[in-house]
C-alpha positions in Angstrom: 20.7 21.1 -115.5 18.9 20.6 -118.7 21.0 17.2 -119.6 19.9 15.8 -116.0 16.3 16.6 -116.9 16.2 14.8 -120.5 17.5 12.1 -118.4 15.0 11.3 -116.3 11.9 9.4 -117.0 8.9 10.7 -118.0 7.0 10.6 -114.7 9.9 11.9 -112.2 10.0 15.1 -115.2 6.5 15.7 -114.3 7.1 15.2 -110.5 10.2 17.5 -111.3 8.1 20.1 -112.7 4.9 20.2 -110.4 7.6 20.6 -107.2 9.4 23.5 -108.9 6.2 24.9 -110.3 4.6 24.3 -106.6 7.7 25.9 -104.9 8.1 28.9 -107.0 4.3 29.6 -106.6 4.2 29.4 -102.4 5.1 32.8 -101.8 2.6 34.3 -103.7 0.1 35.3 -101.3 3.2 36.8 -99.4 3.6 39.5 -102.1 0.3 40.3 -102.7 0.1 40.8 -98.8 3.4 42.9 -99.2 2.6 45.0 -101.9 -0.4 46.7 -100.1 -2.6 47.4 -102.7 -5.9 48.3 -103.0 -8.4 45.1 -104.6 -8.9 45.7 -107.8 -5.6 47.4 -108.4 -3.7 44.3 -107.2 -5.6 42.0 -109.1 -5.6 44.2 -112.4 -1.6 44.0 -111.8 -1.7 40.6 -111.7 -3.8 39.7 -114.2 -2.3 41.7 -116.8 1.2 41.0 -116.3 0.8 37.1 -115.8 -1.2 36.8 -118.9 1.3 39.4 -120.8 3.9 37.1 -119.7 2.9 34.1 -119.8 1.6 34.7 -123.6 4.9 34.9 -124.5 6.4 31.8 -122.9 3.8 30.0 -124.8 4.8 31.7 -128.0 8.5 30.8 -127.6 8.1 27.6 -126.1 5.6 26.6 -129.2 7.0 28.7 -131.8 5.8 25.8 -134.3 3.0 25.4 -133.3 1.7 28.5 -132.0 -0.3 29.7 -135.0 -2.3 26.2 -134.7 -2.5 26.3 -131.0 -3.9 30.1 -131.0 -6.9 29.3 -133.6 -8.0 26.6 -130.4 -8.0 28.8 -128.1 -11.2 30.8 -129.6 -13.3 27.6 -129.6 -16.0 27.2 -127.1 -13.9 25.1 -124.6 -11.2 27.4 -125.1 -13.7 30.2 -124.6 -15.1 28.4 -121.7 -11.5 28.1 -120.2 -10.9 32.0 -121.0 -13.6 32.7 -119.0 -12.8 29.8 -115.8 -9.4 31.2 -115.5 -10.3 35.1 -115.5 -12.9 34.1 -112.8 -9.9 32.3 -111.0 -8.0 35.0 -111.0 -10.2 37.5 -109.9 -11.8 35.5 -107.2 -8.3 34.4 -105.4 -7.5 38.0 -105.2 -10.6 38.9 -103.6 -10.4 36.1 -101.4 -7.2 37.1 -100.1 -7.9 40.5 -99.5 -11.0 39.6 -97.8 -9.4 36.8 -95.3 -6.7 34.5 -94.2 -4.1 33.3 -96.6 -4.8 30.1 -94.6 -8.7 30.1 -95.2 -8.4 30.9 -99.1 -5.7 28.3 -99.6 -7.9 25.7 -97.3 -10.5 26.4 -100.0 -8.6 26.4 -102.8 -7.1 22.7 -101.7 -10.3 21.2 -102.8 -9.4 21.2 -106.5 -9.2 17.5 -107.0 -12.4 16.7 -105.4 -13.8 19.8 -107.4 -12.5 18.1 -110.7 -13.8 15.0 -109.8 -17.2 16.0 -109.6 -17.1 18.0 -112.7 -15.5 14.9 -114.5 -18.9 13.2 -113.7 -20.9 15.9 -115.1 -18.5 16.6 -118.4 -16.6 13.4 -118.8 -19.3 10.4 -117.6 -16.5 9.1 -114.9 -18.8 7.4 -112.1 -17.5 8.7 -108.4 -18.0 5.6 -105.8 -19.2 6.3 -101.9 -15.8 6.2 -101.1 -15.2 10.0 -102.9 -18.5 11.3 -102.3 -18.3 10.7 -98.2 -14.5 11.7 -98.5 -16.0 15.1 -100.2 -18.2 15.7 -97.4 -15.0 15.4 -94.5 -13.4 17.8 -96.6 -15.9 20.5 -96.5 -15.8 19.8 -92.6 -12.5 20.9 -92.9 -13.1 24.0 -94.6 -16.3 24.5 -92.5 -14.0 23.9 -89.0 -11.2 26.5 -90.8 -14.0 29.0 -90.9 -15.5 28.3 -87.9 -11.8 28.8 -86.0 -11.0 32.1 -87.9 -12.0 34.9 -85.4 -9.0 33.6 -83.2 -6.3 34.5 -86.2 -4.0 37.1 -85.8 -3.2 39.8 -87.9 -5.4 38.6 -90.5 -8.1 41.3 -92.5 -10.9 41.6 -90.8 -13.1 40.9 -94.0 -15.8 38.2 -94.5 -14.3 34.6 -93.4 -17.5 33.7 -95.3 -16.8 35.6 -98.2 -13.0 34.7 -98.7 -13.8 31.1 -98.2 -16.5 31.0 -100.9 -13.8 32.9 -103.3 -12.0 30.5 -102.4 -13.8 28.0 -104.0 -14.8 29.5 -106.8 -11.3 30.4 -107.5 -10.8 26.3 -107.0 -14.0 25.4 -109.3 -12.4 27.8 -111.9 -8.7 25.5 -112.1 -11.2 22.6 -111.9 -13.0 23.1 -114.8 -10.0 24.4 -116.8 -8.6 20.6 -115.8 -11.8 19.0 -117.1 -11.7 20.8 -120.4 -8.4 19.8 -121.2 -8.9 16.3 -120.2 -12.0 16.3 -122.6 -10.6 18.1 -125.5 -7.0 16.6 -125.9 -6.1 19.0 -128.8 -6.9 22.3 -127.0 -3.9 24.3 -125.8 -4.2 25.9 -122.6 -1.9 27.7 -122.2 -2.7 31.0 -124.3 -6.4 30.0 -123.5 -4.9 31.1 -119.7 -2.9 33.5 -120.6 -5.9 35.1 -122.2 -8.0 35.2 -119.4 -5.6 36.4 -116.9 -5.6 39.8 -119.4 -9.0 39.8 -119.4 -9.5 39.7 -115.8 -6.9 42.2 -115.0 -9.0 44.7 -117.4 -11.8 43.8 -115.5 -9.9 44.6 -112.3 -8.3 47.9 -113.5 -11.8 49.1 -114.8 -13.2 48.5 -111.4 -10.6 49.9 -109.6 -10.6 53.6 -108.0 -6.4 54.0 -108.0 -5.2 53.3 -111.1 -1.8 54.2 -110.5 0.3 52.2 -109.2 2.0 53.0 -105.8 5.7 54.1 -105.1 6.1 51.1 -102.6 4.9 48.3 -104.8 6.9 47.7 -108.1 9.1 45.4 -106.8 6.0 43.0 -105.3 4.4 43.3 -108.2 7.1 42.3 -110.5 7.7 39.2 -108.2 4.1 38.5 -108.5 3.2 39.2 -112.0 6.2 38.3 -114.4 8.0 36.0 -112.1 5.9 34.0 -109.9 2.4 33.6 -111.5 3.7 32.8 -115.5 6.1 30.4 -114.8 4.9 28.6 -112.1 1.5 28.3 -114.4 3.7 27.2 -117.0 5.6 24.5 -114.9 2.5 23.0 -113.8 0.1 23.4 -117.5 3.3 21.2 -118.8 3.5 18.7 -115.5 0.5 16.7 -116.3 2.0 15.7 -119.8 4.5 13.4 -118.0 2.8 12.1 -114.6 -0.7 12.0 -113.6 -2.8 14.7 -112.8 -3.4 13.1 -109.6 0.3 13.1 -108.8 0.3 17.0 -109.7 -2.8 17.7 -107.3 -0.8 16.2 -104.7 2.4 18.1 -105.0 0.7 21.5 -105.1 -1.3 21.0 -101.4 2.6 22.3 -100.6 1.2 25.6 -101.7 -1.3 25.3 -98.5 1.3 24.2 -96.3 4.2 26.4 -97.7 1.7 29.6 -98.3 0.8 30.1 -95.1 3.6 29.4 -93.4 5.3 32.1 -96.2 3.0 35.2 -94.7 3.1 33.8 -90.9 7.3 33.8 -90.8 7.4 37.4 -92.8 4.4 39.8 -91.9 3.2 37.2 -88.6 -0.4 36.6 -89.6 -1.0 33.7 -87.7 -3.7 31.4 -88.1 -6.1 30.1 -85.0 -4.8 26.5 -83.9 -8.6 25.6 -85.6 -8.1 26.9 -88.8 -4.5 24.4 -88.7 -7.0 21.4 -87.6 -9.7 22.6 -90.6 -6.6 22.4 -93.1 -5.0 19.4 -92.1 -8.4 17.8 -92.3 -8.5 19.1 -96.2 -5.0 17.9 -96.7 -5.5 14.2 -95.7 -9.2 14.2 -97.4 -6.9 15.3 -100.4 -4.7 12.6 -100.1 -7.0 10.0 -99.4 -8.5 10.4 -102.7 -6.0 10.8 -105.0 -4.3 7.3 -103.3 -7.8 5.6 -103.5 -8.0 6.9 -106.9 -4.7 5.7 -107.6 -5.0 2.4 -106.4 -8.3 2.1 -108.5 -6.7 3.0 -111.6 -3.7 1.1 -111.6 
């Protein structure tokens, strides 16, 4: 498997990666759904055993550099980035606790028109009409998603509001950890997220009213925690070395498509034929832009 890899070129490597990476993060929301726990205690898991985990892929995946890498990670972009991803993490797992899977992932979609308009606040890169009016569909999307929710079945009852808007901030969060690494070329992300994901998961546990964790759960939050979450993170962090971000925020809308179909086949929460419309209308926003972007670039 390894001596097909090496073989490829360098842009069907990053394709490689971003699918596997995509693919092995899809069932996510199904396991948090499965392992039943409360908020805070699911996102405390999480956090704490991604970042434990995924801390130490870094370290032997960059065992020569990692002493170089690390002293990055505790400068103000990687500070900054600390602090975007352990606001990512805690916002998706409020968002999915609040909402549909469907809803949050809608949201959470809008990364590369998120990244866009950070890039022209960070990184000077001038947006045309063309993104700016494609922007605006996609929050119609989102906005129709909502709109459609009270028709979903099985769903929790929470805020559609609410989980949307975590959601996004969960999405503004990867955004801005994109940016940062686009702007500072030397910064290693990878313990910078690792880092955060900790943090957050103290934040989580220190919030959270059952800090034990139930009989039922282990095996969820394995799947979740040291399996899913680190290495898909580290499949995708690496993806963008070989192929173009762009291509990479294209492969992972599978994780809107996949994700909810994940949680409708296994526990039946089914969305409202609406909130389909609303997230189709994000995917082809999505796609849109990355082509237009694409063909602007080349």
């Amino acid at each position: 498997m390894i001596n097909k890899f090496n073989i490829l070129d360098n842009r069907s490597k990053g394709i490689a990666l971003a699918v596997f990476g995509v693919l092995l993060l899809t069932p996510d929301t199904l396991f948090m759904r499965l392992s039943e726990l409360e908020k805070w205690q699911l996102g405390g898991w999480r956090g704490v055993l991604m970042g434990t985990t995924l801390f130490f892929i870094w370290i032997f995946s960059r065992r020569k550099e990692h002493k170089r890498e690390f002293l990055t990670t505790f400068s103000i972009p990687g500070l900054l980035i600390i602090a975007a991803m352990a606001i990512n993490s805690v916002s998706f797992t409020l968002g999915i606790s609040e909402t549909s899977v469907i809803i949050v992932l809608t949201a959470l979609a809008t990364m590369p028109l998120l990244t866009a308009l950070l890039s022209v606040l960070f990184l000077n890169e001038q947006q045309n009409l063309i993104s700016w009016l494609i922007l605006i569909f996609a929050v119609c999307g989102i906005s129709l998603a909502v709109s459609g929710s009270n028709t979903a079945e099985n769903a929790p009852d929470g805020s559609v509001i609410l989980g949307a808007t975590y959601g996004l901030i969960s999405a503004l969060g990867i955004s801005f950890t994109f940016t940062m690494v686009r702007k500072y070329q030397n910064l290693s992300v990878m313990p910078a997220t690792a880092i955060g994901c900790i943090v957050s998961g103290v934040f989580c546990f220190y919030l959270s009213n059952e800090p034990n964790l139930n009989f039922s759960a282990p095996f969820s939050v394995i799947m979740m925690g040291i399996i899913i979450l680190p290495f898909s993170f580290a499949l995708l962090l690496i993806a963008p070395k070989y192929t173009r971000a762009s291509t990479v925020s294209l492969i992972m809308l599978l994780e809107l498509v996949l994700g909810s179909f994940w949680v409708w086949l296994v526990i039946d929460e089914r969305p409202s034929l609406q909130m389909v419309i609303g997230a189709l209308i994000v995917t082809i926003s999505i796609i849109a832009y990355i082509k237009i972007s694409d063909i602007q670039n080349s």
